[in-house]
C-alpha positions as CSV (number, residue, x, y, z in Angstrom):
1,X,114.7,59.5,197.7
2,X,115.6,61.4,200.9
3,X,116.0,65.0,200.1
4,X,119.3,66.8,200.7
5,X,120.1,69.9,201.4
6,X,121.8,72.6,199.4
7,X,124.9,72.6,201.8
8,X,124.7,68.7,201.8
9,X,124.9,68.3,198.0
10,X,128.5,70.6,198.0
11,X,129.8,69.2,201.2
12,X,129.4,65.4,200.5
13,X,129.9,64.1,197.1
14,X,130.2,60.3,197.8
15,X,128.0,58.7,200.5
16,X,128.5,54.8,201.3
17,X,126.2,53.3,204.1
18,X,126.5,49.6,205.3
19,X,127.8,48.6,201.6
20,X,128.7,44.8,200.7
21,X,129.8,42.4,198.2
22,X,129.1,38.9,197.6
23,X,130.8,37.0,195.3
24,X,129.3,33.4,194.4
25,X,132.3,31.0,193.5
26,X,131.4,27.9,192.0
27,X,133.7,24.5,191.9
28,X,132.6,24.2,188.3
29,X,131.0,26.4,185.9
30,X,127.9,24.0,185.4
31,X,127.1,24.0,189.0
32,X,125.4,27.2,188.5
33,X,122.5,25.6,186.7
34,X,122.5,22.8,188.4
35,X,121.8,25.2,191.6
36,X,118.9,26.7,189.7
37,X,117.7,22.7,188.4
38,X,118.2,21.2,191.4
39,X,117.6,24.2,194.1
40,X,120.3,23.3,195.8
41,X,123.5,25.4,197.2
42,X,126.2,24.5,195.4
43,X,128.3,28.1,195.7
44,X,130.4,29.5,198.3
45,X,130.0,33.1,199.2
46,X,133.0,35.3,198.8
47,X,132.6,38.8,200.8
48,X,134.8,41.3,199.2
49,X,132.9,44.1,200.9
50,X,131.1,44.0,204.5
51,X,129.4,47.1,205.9
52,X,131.6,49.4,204.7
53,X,130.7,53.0,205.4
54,X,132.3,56.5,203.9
55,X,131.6,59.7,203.5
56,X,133.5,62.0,201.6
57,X,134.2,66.0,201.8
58,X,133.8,68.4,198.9
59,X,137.7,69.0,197.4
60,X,139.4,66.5,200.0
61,X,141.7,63.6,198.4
62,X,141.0,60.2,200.4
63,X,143.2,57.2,200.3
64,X,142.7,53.7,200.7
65,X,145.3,51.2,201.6
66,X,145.1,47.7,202.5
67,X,147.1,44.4,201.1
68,X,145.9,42.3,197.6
69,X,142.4,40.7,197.8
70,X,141.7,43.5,201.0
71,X,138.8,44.6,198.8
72,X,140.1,47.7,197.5
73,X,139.1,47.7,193.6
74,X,135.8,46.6,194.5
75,X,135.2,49.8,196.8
76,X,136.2,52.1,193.6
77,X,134.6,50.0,191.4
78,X,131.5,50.8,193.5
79,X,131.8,54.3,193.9
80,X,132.8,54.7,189.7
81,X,129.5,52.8,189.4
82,X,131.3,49.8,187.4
83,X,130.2,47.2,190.2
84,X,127.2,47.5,192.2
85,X,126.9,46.4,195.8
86,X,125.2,43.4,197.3
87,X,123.4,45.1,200.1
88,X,123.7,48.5,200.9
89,X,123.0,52.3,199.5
90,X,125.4,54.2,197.5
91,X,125.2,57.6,196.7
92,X,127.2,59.6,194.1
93,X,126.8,63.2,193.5
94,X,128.4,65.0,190.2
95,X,130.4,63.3,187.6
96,X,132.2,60.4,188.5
97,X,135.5,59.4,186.1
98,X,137.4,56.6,186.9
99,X,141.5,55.7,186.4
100,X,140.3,51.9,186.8
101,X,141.9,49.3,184.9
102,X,142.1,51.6,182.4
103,X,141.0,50.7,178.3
104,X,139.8,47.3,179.8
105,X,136.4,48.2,178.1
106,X,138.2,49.1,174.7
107,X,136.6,47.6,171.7
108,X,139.9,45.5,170.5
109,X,138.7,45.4,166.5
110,X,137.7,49.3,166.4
111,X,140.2,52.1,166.0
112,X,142.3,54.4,168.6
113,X,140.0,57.0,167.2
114,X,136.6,55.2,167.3
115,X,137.4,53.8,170.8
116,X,137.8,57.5,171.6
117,X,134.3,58.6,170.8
118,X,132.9,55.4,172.6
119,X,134.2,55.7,175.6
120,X,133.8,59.5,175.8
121,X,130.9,59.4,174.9
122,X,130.1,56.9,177.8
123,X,131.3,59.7,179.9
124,X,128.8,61.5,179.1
125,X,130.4,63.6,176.4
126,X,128.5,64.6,173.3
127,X,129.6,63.8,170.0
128,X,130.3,67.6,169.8
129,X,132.3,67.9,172.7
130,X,133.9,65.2,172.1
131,X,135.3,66.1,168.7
132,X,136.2,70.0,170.8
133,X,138.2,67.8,172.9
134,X,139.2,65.0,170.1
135,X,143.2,66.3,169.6
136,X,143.6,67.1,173.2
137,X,143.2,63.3,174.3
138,X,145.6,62.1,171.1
139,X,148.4,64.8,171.6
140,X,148.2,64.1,175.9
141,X,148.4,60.5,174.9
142,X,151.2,60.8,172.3
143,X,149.6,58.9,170.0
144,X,149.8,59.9,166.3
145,X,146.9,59.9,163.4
146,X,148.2,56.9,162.1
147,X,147.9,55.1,165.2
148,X,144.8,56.0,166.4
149,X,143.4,54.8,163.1
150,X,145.0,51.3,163.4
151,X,142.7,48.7,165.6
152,X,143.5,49.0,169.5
153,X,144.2,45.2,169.2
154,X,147.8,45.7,167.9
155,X,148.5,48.1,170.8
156,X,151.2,47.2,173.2
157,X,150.4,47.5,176.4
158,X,151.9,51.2,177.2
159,X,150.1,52.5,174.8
160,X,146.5,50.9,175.1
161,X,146.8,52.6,178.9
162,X,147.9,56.0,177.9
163,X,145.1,56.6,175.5
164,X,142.6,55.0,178.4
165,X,143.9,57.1,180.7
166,X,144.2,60.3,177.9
167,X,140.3,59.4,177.8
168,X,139.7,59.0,181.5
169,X,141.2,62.6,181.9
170,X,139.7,64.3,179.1
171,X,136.4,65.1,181.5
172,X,136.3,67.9,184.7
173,X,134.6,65.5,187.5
174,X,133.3,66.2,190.3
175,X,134.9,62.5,192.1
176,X,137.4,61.0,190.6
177,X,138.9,57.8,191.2
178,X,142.6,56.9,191.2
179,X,143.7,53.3,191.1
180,X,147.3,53.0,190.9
181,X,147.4,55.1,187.9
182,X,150.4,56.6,188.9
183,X,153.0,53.9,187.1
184,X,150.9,54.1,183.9
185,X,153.8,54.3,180.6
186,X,157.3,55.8,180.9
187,X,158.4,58.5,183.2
188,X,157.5,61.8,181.4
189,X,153.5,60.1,180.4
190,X,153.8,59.4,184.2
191,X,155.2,63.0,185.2
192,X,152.2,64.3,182.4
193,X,149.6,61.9,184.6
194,X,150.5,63.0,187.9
195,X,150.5,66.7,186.7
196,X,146.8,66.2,185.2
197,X,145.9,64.6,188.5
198,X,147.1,67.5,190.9
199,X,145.2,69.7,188.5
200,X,142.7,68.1,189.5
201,X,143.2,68.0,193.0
202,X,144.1,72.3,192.6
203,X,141.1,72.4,191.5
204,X,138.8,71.3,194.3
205,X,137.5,67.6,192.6
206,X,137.1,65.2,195.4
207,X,139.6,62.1,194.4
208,X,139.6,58.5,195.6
209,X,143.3,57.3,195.6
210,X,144.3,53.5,195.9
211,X,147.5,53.3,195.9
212,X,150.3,50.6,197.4
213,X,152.8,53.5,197.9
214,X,152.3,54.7,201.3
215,X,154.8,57.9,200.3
216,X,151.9,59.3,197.9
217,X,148.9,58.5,200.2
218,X,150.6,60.6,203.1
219,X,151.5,63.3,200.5
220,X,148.5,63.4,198.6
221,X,145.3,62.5,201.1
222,X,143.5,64.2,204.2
223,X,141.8,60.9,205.3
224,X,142.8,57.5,204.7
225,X,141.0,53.9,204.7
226,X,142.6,50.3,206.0
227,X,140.9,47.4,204.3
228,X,141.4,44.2,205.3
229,X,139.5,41.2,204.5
230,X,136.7,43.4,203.6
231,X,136.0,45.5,206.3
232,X,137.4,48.7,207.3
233,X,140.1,48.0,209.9
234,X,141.2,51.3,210.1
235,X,139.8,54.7,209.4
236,X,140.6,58.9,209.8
237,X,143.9,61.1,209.7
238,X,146.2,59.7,206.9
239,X,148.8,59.5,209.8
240,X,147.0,57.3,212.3
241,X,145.8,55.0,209.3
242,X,149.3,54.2,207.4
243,X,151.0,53.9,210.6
244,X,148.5,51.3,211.7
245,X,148.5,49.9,208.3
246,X,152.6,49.7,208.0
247,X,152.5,48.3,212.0
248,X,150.9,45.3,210.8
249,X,152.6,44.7,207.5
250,X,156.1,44.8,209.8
251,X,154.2,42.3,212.2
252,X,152.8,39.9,209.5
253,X,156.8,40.2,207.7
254,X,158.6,39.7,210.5
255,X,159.6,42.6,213.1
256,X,163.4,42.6,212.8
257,X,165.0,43.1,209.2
258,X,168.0,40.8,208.1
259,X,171.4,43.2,207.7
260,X,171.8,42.8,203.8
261,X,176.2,44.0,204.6
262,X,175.3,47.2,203.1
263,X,178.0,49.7,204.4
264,X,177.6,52.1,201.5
265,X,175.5,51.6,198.6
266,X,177.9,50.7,195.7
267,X,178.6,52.6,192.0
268,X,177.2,49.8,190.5
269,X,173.4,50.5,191.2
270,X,171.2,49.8,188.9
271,X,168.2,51.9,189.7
272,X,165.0,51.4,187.7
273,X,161.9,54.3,188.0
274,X,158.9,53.4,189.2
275,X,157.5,51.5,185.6
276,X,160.8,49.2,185.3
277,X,161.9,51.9,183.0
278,X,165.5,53.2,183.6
279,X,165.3,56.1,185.5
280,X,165.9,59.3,184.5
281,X,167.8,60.6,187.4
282,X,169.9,57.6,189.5
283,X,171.5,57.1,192.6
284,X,174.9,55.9,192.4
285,X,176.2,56.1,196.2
286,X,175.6,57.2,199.5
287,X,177.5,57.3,202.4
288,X,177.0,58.3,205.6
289,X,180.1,60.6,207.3
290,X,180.9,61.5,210.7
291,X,181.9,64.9,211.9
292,X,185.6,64.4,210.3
293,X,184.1,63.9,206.7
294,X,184.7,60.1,207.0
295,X,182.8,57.5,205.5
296,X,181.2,55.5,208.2
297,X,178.9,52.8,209.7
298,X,178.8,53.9,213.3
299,X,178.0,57.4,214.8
300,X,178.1,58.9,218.1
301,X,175.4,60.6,219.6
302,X,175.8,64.9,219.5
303,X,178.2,64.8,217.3
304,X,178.2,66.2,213.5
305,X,177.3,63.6,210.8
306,X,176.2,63.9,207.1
307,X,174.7,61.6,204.6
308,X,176.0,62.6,201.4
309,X,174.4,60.9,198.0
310,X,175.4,61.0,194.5
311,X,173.6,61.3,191.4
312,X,173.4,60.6,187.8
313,X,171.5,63.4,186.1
314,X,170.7,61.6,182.6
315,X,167.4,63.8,181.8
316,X,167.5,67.6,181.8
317,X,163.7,67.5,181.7
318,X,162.9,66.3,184.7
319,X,163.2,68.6,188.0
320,X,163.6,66.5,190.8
321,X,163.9,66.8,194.9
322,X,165.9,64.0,197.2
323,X,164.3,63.1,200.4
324,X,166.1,61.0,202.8
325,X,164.3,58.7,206.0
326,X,166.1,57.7,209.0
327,X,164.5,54.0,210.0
328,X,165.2,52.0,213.0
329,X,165.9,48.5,212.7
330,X,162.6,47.5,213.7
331,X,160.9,49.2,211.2
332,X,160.3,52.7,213.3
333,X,160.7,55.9,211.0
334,X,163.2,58.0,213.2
335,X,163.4,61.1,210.9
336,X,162.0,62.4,207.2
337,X,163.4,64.9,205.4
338,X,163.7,66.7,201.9
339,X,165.0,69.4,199.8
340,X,161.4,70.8,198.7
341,X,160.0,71.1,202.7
342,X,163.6,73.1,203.1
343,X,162.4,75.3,200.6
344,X,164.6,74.4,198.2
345,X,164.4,74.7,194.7
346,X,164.4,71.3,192.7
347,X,168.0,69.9,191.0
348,X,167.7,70.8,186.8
349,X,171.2,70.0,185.4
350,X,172.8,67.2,183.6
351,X,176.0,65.0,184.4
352,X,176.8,64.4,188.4
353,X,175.6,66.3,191.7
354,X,176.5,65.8,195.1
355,X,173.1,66.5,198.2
356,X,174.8,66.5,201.4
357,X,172.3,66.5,204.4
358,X,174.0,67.7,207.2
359,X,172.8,66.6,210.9
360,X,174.1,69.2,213.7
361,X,175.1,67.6,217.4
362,X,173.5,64.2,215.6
363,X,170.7,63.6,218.3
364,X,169.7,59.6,217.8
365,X,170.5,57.4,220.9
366,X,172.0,54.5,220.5
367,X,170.3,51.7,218.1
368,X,170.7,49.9,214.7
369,X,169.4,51.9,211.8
370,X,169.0,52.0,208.0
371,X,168.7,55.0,205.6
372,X,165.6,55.0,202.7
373,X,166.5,57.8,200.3
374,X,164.4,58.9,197.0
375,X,164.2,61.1,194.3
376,X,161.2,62.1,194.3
377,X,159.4,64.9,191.2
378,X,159.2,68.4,191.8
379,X,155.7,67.8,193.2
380,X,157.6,65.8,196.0
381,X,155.4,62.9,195.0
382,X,155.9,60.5,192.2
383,X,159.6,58.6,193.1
384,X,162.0,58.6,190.1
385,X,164.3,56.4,191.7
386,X,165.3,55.2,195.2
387,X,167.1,53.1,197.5
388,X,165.7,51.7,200.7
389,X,167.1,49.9,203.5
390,X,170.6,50.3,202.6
391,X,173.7,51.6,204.8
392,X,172.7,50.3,207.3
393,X,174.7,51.8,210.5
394,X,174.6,51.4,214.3
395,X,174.8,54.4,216.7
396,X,176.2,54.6,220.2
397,X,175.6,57.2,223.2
398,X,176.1,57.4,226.6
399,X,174.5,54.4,228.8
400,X,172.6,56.8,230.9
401,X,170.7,57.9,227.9
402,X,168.0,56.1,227.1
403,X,165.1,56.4,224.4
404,X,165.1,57.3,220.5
405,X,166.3,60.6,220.4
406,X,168.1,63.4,222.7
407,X,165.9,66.1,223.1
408,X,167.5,69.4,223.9
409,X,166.2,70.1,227.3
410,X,166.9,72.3,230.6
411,X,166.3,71.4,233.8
412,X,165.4,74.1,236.2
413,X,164.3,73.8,240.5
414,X,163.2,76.2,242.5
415,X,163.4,75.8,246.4
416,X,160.2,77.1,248.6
C-alpha cells in the first residue's frame, strides 16, 4: 500500500478512485448455474456505479443527491464498507458508522438487548464498552427493560429503527454516513436524531449525507454530489450542484406549474411533519397583503406588501423558526428568508401566533409567483411542517421595467 502522509491521513478521510458496480440480473434464478454448466452468458449487467471518484476533507459534511435507482445507497454502502466495488480502490481512514437501512442486520429471534451487543460489538465495541455505553443506547432509543428483552421480531417498525439508529450513534466516528435518517420515528426521536447528528458535525466527524430534501443538503453540506444513472453528473459547491440537480428535475416534470386556485391557503390544512405524524406546530393560513393590510393576489412593484402566516402551536417542546421562499412560476427561487438568519430567537409558546414578513418598496417585476413557507427546528434544518406552492399571486410593474427584480440603482455622467 502507497504510504500516506501525516497531513494526508487528517486531511482526507475517504478516498474513492475510478469506483464501480456491477450488478448481474438474471431472467431466472437457475440461469446462474446454467451460466456456470453451460459457460454461457445468460446475465445482463446492471452498472449502479461507473468511475466514480471522491475525495473527502477532514470535518466537512458532503451531500449527495440524485433521483431513485441514481446509485446513491450503493455509494454509502461502499464507503460504510457494507458493499464492495466492482473495479476500483477505496480507501477509508478512522471509524466508519453507518445510518444505512438501519436494524436491517438485526437478528429477528434475539432480544432488543442481545441485538445491542451484536451489533455494537460489530462496531468494534468491546463487550466492556459496550455494557459502559449499554443504558445510553436504551434511554436515547426510548425503549424500556421490558422491551429490550422481548425478541426484535415483535417490533413495529418505529421502534426496530430507533434502537438501530440508538446503536448506530452510540460510537464517535471518524466518517459517518447519513442516509435519510432524518424522518426516522416521531418528531421529538427525530428532533433527538438530528441533535446527535450536528453533534457530530460540531464536532469535526466528516459525514456523508443522502438525503432527497434539498433544504437540508444546502443547510447542512460544503460540497455536494449529482448522481445520475451512475455516474457523477454533477460535482462541487452545494449551490452549483442542487441548482443543477433541481434545473433538471423542473425540466424532466415539466417547466411550467399548473395554478392549483390557491388564493390563500385555507383554515382547514391538514399539515402532517415530516414522518406522516401530525405536526407538532401547523400552519393554518397565509396570506399575502398589500401595503393597505389587504388580503391579496396581485402586487405592485415598490410598493409595501406582507405575507402574514398563522400557526397552531400544539407542542411547547419544540422551538421552531418559519422560513418563507418566493418562487417564480417556472420554478426560479426569487427570494429565501427566515426568522433564525434575522437573528431571531425561535417561537416557544402554545395556542396561536401570527409571523408577519414585511417587504419594504416590494422590488419583484412583474411575473407569476408562488410562496413555499416552512417551519423549520431551531437548528433551521429538520421541517416540522410546511406548505409549498400555494398562494399563488401575479405581480405587475411598469412596462419599461424589465427582469426579475428592481435593483436600487443611481445613474450618474460626467461630461469631458
Amino acid at each position: 500500500m502507497k504510504s500516506v502522509s501525516v497531513f494526508q491521513k487528517a486531511a482526507y478521510p475517504v478516498t474513492l478512485k475510478n469506483v464501480s458496480k456491477v450488478y448481474r440480473l438474471y431472467s431466472r434464478p437457475v440461469d446462474r448455474i446454467r451460466e456456470i454448466l453451460f459457460r454461457k452468458t445468460l446475465h445482463r449487467n446492471f452498472w449502479a456505479l461507473r468511475d466514480v471518484n471522491l475525495v473527502l476533507r477532514k470535518s466537512e459534511t458532503f451531500g449527495v443527491v440524485g433521483e431513485n435507482g441514481a446509485g446513491k445507497s450503493t455509494l454509502l454502502k461502499i464507503v460504510a464498507g457494507t458493499t464492495r466495488p466492482s473495479s476500483g480502490s477505496v480507501e477509508v481512514r478512522g471509524m466508519v458508522s453507518a445510518l444505512l437501512e438501519l436494524g436491517a442486520a438485526f437478528h429477528p429471534e434475539l432480544s432488543g438487548r442481545e441485538n445491542i451487543f451484536m451489533q455494537a460489538a460489530i462496531l468494534g465495541l468491546s463487550e466492556r464498552e459496550i455494557r459502559a455505553r449499554y443504558s445510553e443506547i436504551a434511554e436515547f432509543s426510548e425503549l424500556d427493560d421490558a422491551i429490550l428483552e422481548r425478541p426484535v421480531k415483535t417490533y413495529s417498525s418505529g421502534m426496530f429503527v430507533r434502537l438501530g439508529f440508538a446503536i448506530a450513534t452510540c460510537v464517535e466516528p471518524d466518517v459517518l454516513v447519513v442516509d435519510e435518517a432524518l424522518s426516522v420515528g416521531d418528531i421529538h426521536f427525530q428532533k433527538k436524531s438530528l441533535d446527535r447528528i450536528m453533534g457530530f458535525r460540531e464536532a469535526g466527524r466528516t459525514i456523508m449525507f443522502c438525503s432527497h430534501n434539498m433544504y437540508q443538503v444546502r443547510t447542512l453540506c460544503q460540497r455536494a454530489m449529482w448522481l445520475k444513472n451512475g455516474r457523477v453528473e454533477a460535482f462541487g459547491e452545494t449551490e452549483d450542484v442542487v441548482s443543477a440537480y433541481e434545473a433538471y428535475q423542473r425540466k424532466k416534470e415539466g417547466s411550467l406549474r399548473q395554478d392549483n386556485g390557491a388564493e390563500n391557503i385555507p383554515v382547514e390544512n391538514k399539515a402532517l411533519s415530516a414522518a406522516g405524524q401530525p405536526a407538532p406546530v401547523k400552519i393554518t393560513r397565509i396570506e399575502i397583503l398589500d401595503a393597505r393590510g389587504r388580503a391579496v393576489n396581485r402586487l405592485l412593484s415598490h410598493r409595501d406588501a406582507a405575507v402574514k402566516i398563522s400557526v397552531d402551536v400544539l407542542d411547547t417542546d419544540v422551538p421552531f423558526h418559519v422560513a418563507v421562499v418566493i418562487q417564480r412560476d417556472d420554478g426560479i427561487n426569487i427570494f429565501f428568508t427566515t426568522t433564525m438568519q434575522q437573528g431571531l430567537e425561535p417561537v416557544i409558546g402554545l395556542g396561536k401566533v401570527n409571523a408577519l414578513l414585511e417587504i419594504p418598496g416590494f422590488p419583484i417585476l412583474s411575473g407569476e409567483y408562488s410562496l413555499f413557507v416552512y417551519l423549520l427546528d431551531d437548528h433551521g434544518i429538520q421541517v416540522l411542517d410546511m406548505a409549498e406552492g400555494v398562494c399563488r399571486f401575479s405581480v405587475r410593474s411598469d412596462p419599461s421595467e424589465m427582469g426579475i427584480v428592481a435593483l436600487e440603482h443611481h445613474w450618474h455622467i460626467e461630461e469631458s
